[in-house]
Backbone of each chain as ProteinMPNN parsed JSONL, in Angstrom:
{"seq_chain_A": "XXXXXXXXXXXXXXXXXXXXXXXXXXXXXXXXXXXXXXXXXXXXXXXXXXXXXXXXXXXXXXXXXXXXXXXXXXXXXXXXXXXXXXXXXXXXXXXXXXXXXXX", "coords_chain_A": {"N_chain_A": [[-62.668, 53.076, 26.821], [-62.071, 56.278, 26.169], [-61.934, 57.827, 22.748], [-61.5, 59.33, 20.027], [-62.371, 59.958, 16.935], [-61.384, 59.315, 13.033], [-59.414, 61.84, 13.006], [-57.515, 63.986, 12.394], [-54.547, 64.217, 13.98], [-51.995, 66.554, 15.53], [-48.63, 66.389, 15.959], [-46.711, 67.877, 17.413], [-46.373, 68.707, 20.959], [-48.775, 70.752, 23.154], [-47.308, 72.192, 25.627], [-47.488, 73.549, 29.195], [-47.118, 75.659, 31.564], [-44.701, 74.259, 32.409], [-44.979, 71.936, 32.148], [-47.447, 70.65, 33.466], [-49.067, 70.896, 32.545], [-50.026, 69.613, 29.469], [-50.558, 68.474, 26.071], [-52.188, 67.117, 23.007], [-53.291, 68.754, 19.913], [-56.195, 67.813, 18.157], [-57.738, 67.302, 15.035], [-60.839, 67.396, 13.594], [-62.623, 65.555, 11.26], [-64.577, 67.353, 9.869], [-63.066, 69.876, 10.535], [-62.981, 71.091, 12.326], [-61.823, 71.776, 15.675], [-59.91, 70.286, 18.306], [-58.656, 69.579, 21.954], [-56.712, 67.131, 23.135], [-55.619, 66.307, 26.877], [-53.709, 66.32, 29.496], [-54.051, 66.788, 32.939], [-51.697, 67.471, 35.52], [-50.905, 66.558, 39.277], [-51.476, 69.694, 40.825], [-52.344, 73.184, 41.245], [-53.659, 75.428, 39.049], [-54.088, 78.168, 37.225], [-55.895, 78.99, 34.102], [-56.413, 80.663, 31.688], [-59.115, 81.549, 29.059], [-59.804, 82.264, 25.614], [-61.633, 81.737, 23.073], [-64.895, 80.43, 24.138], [-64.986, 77.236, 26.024], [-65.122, 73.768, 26.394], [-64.991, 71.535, 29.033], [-64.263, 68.218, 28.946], [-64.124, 65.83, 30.825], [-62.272, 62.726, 30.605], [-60.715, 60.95, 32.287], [-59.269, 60.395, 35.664], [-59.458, 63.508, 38.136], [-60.71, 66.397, 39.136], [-60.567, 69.732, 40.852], [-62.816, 72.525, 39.906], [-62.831, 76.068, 40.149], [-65.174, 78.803, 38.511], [-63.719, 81.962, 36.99], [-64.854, 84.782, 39.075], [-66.508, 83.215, 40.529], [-66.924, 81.659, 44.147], [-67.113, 79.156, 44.295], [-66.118, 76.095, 44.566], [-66.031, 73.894, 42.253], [-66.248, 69.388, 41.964], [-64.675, 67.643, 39.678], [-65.333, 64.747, 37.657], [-64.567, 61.885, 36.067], [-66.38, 61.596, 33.547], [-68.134, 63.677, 33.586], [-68.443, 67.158, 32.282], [-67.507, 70.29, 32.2], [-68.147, 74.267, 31.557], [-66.412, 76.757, 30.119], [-66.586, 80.271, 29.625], [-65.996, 82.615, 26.875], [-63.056, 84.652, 26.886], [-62.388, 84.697, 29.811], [-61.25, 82.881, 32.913], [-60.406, 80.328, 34.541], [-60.006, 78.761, 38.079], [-57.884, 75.785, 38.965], [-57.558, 72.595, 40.246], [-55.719, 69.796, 41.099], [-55.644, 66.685, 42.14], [-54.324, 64.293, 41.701], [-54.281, 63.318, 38.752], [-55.864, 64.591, 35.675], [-57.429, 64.124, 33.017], [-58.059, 64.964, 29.585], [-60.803, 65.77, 27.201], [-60.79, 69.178, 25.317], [-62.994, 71.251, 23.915], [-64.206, 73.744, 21.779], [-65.152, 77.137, 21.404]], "CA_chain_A": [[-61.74, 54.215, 26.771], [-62.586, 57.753, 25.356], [-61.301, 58.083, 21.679], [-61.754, 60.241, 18.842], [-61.944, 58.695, 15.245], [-61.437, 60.037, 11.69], [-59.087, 62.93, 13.112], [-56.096, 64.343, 12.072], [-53.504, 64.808, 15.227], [-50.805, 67.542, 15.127], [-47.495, 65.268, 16.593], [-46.001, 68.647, 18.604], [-47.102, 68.689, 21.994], [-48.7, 71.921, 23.667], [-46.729, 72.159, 27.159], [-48.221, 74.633, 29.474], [-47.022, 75.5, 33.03], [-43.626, 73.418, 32.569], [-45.821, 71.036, 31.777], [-48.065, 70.552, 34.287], [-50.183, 70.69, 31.796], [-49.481, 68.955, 28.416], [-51.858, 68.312, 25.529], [-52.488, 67.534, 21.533], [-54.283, 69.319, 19.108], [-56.924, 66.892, 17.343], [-58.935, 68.283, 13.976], [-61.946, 66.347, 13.276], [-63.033, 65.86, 9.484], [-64.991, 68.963, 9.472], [-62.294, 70.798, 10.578], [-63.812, 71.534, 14.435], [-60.145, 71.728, 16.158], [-60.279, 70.312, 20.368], [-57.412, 69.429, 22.269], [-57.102, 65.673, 24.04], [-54.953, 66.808, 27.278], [-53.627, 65.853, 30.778], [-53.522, 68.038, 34.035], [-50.902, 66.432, 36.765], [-50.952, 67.094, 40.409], [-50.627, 70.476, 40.686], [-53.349, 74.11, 41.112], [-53.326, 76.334, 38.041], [-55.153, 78.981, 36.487], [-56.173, 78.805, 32.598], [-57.497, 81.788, 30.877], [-59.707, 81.12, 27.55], [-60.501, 82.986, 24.331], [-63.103, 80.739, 22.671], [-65.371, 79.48, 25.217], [-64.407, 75.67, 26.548], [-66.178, 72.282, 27.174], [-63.815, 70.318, 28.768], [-65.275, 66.491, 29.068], [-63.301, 64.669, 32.251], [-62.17, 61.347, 30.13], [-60.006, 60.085, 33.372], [-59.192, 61.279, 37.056], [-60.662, 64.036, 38.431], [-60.418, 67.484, 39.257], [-61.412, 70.904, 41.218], [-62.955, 73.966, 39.359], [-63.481, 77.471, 40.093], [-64.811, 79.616, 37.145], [-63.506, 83.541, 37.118], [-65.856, 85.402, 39.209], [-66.981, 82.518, 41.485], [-66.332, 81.728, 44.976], [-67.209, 77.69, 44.832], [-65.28, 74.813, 43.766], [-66.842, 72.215, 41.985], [-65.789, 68.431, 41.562], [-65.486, 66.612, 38.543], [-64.961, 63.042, 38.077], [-64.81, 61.124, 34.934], [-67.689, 60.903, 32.604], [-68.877, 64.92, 33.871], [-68.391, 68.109, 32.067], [-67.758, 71.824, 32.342], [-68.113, 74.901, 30.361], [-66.066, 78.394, 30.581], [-67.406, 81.229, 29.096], [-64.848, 83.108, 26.265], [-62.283, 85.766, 27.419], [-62.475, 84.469, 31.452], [-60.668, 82.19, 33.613], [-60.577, 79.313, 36.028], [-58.38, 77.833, 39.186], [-58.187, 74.273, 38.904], [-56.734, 71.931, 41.453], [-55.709, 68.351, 40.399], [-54.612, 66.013, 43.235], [-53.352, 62.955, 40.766], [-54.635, 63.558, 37.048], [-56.929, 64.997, 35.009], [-57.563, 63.969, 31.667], [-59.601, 65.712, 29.046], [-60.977, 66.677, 25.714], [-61.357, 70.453, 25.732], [-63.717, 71.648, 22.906], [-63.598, 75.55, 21.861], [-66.636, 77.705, 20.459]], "C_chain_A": [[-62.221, 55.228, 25.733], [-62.015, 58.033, 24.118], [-62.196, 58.982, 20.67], [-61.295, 59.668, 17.306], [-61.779, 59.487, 14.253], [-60.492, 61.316, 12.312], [-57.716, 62.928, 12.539], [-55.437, 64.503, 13.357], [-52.403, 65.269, 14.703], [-49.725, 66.353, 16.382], [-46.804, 66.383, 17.771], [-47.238, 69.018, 19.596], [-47.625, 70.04, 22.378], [-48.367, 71.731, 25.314], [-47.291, 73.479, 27.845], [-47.572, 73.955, 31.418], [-46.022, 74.361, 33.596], [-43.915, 72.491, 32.723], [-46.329, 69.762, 32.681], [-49.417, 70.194, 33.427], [-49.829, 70.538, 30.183], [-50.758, 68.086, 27.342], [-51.193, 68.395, 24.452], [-53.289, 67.714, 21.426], [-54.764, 68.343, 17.94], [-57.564, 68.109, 16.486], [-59.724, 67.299, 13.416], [-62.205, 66.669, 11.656], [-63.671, 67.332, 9.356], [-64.241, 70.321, 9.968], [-62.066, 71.433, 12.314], [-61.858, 71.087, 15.26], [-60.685, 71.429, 17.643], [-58.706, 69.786, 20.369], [-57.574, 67.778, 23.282], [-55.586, 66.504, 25.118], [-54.706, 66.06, 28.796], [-53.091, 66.892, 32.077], [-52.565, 67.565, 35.427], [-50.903, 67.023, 37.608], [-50.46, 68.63, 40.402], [-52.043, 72.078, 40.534], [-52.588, 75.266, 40.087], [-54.738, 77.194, 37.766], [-55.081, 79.127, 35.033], [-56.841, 80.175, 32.284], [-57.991, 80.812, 29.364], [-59.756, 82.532, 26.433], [-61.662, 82.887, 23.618], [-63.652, 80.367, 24.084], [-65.115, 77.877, 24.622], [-65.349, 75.064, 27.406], [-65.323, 71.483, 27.336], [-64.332, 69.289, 29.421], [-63.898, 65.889, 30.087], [-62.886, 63.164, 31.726], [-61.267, 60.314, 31.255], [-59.767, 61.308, 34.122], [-59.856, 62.405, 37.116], [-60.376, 65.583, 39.001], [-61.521, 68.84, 40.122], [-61.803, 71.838, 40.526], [-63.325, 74.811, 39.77], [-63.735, 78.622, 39.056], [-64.507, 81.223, 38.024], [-65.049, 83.947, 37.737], [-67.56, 84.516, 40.652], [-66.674, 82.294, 42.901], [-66.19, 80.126, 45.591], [-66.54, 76.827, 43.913], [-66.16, 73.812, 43.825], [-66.331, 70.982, 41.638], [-66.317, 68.474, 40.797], [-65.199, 65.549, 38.152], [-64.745, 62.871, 36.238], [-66.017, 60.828, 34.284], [-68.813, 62.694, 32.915], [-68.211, 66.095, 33.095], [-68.238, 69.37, 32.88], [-67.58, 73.169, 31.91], [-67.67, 76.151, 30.955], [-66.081, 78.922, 29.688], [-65.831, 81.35, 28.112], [-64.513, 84.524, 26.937], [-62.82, 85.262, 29.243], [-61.419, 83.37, 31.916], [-60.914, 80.715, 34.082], [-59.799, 78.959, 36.557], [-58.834, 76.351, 38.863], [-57.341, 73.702, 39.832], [-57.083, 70.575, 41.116], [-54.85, 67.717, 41.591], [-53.631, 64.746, 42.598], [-53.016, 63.795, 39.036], [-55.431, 64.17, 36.907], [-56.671, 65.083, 33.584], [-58.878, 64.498, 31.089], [-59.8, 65.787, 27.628], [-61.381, 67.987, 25.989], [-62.16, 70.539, 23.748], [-63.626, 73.317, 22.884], [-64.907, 75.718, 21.384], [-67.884, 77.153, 20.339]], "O_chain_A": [[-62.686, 54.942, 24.63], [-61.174, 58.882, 24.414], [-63.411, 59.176, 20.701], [-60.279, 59.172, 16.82], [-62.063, 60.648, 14.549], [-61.145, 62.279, 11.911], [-57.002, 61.954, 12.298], [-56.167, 65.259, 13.998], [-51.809, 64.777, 13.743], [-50.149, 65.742, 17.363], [-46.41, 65.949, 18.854], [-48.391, 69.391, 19.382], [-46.85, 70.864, 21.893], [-49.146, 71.173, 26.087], [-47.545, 74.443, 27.123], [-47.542, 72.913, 32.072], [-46.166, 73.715, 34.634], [-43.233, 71.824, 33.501], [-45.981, 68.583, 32.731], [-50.395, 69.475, 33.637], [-49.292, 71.529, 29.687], [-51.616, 67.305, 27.753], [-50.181, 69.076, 24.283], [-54.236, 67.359, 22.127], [-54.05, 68.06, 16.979], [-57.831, 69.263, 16.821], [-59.223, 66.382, 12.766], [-62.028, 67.72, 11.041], [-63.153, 68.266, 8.744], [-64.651, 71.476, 9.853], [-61.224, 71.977, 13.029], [-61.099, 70.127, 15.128], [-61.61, 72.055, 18.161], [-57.888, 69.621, 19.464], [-58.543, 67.519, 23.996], [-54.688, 67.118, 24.542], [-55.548, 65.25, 29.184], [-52.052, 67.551, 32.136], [-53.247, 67.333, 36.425], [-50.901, 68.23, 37.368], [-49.309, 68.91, 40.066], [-52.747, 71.926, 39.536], [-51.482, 75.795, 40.196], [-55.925, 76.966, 37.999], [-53.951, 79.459, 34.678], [-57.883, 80.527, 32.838], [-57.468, 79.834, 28.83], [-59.723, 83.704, 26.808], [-62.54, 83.746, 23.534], [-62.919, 80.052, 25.022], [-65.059, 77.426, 23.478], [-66.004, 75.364, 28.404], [-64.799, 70.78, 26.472], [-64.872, 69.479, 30.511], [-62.78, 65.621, 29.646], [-63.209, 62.288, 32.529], [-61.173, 59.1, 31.073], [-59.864, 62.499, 33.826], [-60.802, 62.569, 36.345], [-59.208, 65.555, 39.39], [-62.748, 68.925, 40.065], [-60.752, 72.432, 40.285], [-64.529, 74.674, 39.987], [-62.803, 79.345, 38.703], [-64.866, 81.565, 39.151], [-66.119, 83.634, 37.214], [-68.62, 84.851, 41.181], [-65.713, 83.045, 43.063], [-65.624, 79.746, 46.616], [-66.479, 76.923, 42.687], [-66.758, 73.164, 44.684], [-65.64, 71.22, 40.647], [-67.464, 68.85, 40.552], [-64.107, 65.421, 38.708], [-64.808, 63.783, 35.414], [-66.622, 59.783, 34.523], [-69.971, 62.808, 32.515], [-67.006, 65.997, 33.326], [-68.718, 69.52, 34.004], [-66.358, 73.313, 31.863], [-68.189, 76.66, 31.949], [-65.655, 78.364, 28.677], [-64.838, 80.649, 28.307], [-65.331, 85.323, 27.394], [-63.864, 85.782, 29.638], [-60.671, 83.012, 31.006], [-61.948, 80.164, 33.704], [-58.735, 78.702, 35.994], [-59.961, 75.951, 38.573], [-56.369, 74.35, 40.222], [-58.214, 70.143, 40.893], [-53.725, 68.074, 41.942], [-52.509, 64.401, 42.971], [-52.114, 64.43, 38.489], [-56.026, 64.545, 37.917], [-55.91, 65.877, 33.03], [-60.032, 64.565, 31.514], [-58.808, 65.871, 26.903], [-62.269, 68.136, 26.829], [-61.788, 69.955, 22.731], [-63.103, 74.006, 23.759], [-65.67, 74.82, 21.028], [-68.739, 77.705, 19.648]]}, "seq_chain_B": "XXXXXXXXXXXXXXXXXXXXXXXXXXXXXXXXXXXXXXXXXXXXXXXXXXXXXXXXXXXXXXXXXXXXXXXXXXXXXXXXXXXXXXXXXXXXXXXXXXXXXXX", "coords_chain_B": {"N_chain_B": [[-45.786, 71.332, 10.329], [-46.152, 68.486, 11.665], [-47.66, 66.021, 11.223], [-50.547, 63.494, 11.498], [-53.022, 62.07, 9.81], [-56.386, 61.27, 9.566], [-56.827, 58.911, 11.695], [-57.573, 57.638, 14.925], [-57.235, 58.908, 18.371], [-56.543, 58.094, 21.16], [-58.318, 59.418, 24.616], [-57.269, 59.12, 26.863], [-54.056, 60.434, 28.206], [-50.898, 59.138, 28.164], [-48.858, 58.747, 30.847], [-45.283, 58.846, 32.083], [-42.959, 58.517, 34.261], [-43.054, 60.77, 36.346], [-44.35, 62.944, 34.815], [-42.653, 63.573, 32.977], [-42.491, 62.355, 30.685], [-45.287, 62.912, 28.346], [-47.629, 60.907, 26.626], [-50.018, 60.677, 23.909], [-52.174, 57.776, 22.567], [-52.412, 56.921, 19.304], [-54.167, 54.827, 16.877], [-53.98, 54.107, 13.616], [-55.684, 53.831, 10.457], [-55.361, 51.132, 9.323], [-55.255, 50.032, 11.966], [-52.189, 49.877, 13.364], [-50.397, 50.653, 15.624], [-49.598, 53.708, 17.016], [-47.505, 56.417, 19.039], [-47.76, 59.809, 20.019], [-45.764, 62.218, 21.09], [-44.349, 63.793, 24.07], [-41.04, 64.504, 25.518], [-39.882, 66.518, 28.35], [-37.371, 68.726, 29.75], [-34.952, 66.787, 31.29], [-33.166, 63.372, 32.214], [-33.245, 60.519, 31.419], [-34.34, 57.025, 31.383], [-35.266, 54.811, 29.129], [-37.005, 51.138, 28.613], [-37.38, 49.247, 25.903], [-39.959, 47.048, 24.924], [-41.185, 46.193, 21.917], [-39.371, 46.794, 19.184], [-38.785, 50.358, 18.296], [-39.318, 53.176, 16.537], [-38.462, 56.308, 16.545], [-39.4, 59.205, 15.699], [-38.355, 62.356, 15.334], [-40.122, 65.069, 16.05], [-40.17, 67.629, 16.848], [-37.713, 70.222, 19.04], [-35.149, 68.423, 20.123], [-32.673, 66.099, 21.205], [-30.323, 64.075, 22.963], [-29.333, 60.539, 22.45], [-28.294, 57.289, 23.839], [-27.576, 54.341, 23.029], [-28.467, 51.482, 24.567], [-25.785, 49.449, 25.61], [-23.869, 50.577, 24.386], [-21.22, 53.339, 24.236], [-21.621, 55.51, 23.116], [-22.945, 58.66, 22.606], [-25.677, 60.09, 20.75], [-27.099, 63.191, 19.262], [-29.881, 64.046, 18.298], [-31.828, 65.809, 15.592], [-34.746, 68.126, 15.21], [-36.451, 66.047, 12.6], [-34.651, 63.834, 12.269], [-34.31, 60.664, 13.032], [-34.397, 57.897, 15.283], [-33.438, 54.256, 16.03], [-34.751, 51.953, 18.435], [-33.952, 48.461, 19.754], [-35.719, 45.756, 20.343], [-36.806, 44.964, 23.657], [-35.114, 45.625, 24.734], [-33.196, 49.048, 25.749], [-32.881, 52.849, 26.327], [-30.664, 55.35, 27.23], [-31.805, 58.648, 27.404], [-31.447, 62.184, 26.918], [-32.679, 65.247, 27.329], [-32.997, 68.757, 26.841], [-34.048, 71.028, 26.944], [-36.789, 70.055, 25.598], [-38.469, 67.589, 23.376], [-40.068, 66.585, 20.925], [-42.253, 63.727, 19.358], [-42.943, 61.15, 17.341], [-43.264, 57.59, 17.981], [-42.913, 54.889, 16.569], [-43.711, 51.185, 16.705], [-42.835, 48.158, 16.45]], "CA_chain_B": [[-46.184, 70.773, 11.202], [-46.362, 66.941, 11.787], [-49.259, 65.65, 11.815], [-51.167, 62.151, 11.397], [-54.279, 61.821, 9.597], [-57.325, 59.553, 9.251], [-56.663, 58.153, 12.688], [-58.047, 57.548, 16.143], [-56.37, 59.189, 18.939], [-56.753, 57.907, 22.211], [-57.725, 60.407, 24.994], [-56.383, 59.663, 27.835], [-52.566, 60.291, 28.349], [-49.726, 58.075, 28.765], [-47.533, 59.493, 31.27], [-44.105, 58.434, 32.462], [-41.575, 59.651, 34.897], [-43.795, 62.199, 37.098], [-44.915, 63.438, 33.368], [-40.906, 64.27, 31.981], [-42.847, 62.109, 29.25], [-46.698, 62.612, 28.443], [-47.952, 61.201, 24.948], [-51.053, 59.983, 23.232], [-51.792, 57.043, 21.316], [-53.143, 56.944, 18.087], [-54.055, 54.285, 16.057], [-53.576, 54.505, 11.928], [-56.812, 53.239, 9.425], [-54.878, 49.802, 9.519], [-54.833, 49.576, 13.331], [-51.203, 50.286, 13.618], [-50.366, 51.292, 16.699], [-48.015, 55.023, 17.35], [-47.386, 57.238, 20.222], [-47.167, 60.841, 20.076], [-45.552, 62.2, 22.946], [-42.999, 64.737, 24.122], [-40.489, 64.718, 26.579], [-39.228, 67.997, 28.532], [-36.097, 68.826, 30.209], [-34.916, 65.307, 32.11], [-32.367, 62.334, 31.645], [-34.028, 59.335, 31.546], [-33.766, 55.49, 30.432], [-36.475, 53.752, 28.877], [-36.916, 50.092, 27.928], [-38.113, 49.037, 25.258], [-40.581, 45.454, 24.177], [-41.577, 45.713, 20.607], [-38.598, 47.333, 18.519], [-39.573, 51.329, 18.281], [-38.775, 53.75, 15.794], [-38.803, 57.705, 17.319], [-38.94, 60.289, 14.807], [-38.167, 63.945, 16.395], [-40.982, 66.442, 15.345], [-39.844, 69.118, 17.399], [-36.872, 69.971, 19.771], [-33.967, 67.685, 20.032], [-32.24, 64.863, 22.56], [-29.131, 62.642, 22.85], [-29.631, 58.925, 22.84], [-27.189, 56.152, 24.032], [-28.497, 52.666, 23.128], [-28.095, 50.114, 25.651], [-24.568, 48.59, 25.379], [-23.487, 51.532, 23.436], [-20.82, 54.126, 25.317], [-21.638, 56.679, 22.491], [-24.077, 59.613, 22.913], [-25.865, 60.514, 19.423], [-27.973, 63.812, 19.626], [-31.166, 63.895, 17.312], [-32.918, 66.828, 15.8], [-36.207, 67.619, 14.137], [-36.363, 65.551, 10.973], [-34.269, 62.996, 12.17], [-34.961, 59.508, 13.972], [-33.502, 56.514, 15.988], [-34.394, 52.998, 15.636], [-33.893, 50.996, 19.191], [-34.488, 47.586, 19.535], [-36.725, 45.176, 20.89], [-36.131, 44.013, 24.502], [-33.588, 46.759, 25.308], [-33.2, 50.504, 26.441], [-31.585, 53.498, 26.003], [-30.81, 56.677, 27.945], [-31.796, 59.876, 26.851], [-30.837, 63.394, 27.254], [-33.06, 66.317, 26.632], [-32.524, 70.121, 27.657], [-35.783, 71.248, 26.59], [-38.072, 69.694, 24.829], [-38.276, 66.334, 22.692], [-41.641, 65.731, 20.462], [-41.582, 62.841, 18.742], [-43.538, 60.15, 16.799], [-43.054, 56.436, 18.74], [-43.849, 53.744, 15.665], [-43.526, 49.964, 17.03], [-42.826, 46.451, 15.382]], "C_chain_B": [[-46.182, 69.358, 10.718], [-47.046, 66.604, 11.82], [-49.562, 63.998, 11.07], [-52.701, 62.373, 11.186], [-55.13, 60.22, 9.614], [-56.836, 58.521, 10.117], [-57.491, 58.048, 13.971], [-57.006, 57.82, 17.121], [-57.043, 58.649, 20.506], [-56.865, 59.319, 23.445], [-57.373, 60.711, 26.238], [-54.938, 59.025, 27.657], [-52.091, 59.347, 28.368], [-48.827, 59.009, 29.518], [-46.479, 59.064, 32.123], [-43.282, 59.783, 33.278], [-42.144, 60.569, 35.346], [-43.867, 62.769, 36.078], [-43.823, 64.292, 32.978], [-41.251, 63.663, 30.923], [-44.587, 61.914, 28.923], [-46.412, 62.274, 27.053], [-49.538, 60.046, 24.975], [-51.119, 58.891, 22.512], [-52.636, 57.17, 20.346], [-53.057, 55.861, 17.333], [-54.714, 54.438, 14.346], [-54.775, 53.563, 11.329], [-56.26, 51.675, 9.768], [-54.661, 48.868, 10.688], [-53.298, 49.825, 13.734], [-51.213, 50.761, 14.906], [-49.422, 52.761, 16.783], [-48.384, 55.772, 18.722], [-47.342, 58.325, 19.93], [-46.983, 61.531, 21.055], [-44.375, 63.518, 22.989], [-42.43, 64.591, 25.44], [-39.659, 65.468, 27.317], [-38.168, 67.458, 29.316], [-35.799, 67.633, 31.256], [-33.822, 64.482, 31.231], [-33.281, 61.217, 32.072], [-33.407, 57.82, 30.876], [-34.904, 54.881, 30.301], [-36.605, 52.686, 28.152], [-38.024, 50.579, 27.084], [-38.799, 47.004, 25.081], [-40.55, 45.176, 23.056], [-40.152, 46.75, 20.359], [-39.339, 48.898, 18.853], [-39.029, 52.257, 17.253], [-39.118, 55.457, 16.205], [-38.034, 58.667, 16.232], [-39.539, 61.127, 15.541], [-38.952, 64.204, 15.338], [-41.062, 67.622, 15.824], [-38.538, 68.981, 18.791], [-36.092, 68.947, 19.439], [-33.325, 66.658, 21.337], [-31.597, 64.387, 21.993], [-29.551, 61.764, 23.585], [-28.203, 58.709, 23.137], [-27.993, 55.149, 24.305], [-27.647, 52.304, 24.061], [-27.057, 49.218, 25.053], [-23.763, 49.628, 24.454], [-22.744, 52.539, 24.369], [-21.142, 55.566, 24.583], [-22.893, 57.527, 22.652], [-24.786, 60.162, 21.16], [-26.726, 61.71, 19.65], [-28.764, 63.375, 18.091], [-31.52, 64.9, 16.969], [-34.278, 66.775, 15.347], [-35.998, 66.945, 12.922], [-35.807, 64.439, 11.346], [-34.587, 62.234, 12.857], [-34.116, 58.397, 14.295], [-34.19, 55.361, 16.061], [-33.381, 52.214, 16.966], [-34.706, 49.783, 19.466], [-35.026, 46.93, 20.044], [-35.897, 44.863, 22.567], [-35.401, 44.95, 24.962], [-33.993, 47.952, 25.678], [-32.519, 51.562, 26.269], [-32.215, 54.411, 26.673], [-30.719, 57.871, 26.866], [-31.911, 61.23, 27.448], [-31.861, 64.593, 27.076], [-32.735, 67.634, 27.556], [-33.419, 70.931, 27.826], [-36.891, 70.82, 26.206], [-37.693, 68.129, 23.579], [-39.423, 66.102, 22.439], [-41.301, 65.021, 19.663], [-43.185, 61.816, 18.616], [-43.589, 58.573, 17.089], [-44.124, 55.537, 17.609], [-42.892, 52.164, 16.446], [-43.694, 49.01, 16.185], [-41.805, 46.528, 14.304]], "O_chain_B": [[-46.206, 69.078, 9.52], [-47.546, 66.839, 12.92], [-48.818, 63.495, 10.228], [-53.484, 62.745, 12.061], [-54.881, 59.015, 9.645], [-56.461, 57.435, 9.678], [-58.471, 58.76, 13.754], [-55.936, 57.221, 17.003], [-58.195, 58.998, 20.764], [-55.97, 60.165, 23.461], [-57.186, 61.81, 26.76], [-54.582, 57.914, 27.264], [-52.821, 58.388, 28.619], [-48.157, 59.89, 28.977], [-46.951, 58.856, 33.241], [-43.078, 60.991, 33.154], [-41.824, 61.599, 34.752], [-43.08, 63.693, 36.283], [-43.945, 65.483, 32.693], [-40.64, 64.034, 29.921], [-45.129, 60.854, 29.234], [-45.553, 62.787, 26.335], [-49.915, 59.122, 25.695], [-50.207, 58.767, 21.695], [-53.752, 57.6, 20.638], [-51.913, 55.642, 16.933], [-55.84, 54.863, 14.088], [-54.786, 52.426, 11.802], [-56.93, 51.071, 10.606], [-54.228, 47.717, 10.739], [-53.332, 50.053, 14.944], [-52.234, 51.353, 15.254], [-48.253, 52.534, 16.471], [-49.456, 55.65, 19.316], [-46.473, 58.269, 19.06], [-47.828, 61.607, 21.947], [-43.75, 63.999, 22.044], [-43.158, 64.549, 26.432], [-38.478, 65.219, 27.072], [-37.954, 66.273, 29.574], [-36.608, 67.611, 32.183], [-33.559, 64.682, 30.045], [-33.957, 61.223, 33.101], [-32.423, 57.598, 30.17], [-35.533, 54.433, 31.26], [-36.397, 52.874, 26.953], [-38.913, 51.429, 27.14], [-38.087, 46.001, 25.138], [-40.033, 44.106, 22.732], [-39.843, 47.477, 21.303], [-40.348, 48.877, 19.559], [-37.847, 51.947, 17.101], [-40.313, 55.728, 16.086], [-36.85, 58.868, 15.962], [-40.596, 61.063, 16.17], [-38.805, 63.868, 14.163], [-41.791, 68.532, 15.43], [-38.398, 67.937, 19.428], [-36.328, 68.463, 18.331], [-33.837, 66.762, 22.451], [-31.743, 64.098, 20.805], [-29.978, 61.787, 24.739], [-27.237, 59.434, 22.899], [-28.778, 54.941, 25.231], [-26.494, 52.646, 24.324], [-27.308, 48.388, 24.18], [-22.9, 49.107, 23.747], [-23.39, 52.795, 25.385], [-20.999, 56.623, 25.197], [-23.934, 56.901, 22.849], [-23.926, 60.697, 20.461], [-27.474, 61.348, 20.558], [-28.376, 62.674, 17.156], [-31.764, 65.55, 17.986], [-34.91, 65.743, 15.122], [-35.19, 67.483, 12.165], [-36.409, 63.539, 10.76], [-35.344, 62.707, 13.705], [-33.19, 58.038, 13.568], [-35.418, 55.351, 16.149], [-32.183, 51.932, 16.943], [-35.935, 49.853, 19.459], [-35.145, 47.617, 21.058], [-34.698, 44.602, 22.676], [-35.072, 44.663, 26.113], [-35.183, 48.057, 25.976], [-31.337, 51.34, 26.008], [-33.417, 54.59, 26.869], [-29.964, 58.042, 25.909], [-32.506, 61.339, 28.519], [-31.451, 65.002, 25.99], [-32.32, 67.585, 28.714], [-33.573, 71.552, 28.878], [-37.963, 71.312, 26.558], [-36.566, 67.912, 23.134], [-40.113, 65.519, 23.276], [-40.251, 65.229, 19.055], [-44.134, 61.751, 19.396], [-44.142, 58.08, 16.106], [-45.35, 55.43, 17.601], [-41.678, 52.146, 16.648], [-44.546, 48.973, 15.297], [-41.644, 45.579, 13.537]]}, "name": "protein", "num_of_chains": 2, "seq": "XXXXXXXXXXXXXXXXXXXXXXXXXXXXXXXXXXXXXXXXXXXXXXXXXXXXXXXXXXXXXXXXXXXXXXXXXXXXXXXXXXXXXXXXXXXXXXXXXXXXXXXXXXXXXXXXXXXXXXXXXXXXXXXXXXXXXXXXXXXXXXXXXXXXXXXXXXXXXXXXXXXXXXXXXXXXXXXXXXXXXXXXXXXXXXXXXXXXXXXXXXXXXX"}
């Protein structure tokens, strides 16, 4: 199972999309802030600020970045990176669990 | 803010109830086990195994322990201790983050 060690975790949740999408904010010793998160059945669109690496730690998910016209799977144990200031659709038929990374 | 240091956070979800409750676990330098979790607008009833101790870190909810006809609400800061083996229904209207310590 996918864990994160030595971190600090913030205890309030971030809810997103009546929480469809629901996530904490981890801060690693050096300060590096990511989010551990879960996406439940359900197609959304995310904008970013920082560019995002979000690592697939369970179930599995569709992506389309802003500006694309193909959806890519991603499973467990695969990556994928969106640029800063852009988008993506996502489409989750069960779950999707993640670490997102920023910058 | 609430937060938990110098821990390991687990990263995939726990989620209950078509996700009316997602939370993380984290375990504490000592192994300890906790939950951090939130649970949005929903009535619910959830047993419990090990004893649990649920300190609110954001939003608010009324409990009623199991065998109990009384309703108690909770807010931030404060916490309920229910006991091993048993259950209690809870209330929220919005939002319920909260700290889940066991034993």
């Amino acid at each position: 199972m996918t864990q994160l060690e030595n971190v600090t975790v913030q205890a309030q949740a971030n809810v997103y999309f009546d929480g469809k999408c629901v996530s904490h904010t981890v801060l690693l010793a050096d300060g590096t802030r990511k989010t551990v998160g879960v996406v439940l059945a359900a197609a959304l669109t995310f904008g970013t600020e920082a560019p995002e690496t979000m690592e697939v730690v369970g179930g599995s998910c569709r992506v389309r970045l802003a500006g694309s016209e193909d959806w890519t799977e991603y499973a467990e144990g695969s990556s994928f990176d969106v640029p800063a200031n852009s988008s993506f659709d996502i489409e989750v038929d069960e779950r999707f669990d993640y670490i997102c990374s920023y910058g």
